[in-house]
C-alpha positions, 0 to 999 in steps of 0.5 A, a space after each residue: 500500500 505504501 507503494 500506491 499511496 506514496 507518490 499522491 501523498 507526496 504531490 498533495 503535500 508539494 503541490 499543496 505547500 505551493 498552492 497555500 503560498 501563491 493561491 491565497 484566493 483557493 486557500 478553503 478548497 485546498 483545505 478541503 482536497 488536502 483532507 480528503 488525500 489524508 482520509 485516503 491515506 488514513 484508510 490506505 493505512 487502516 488496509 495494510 499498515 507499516 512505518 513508513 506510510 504513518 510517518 508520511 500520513 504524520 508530516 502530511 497531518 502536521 503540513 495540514 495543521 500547520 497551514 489551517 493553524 496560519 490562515 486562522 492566525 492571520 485571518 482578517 478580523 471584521 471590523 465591529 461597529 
């Protein structure tokens, strides 16, 4: 399984790093598709399990974590009135 997953696991989070820096406008839609990748990842784990496929289903999760943590840091704030 780690074989099949590897390579789509590696081009969401790659594409997804370039995507949340230099498509702002895109940012809810990437959340949405890197999630699915990782629920696909999770149930490619829940098949057959090894290491290796964990440590990268791990850095994709903190990547994830990691971007949704920043756009809700650096959100605009709606002005109050």
């Amino acid at each position: 399984m780690l074989s099949a997953l590897s390579l789509p696991l590696l081009f969401a989070m790659i594409g997804g790093g370039w995507a949340y820096l230099y498509r702002p406008e895109r940012r809810n839609a990437l959340m949405f598709t890197l999630m699915l990748f990782l629920l696909l990842g999770a149930w490619g784990y829940r098949q057959q399990s090894s290491a290796e496929l964990l440590g990268l289903l791990g850095v994709l999760a903190l990547g994830i974590f990691a971007m949704l943590l920043h756009t809700l840091l650096h959100a605009p704030q709606p002005e109050h009135q």
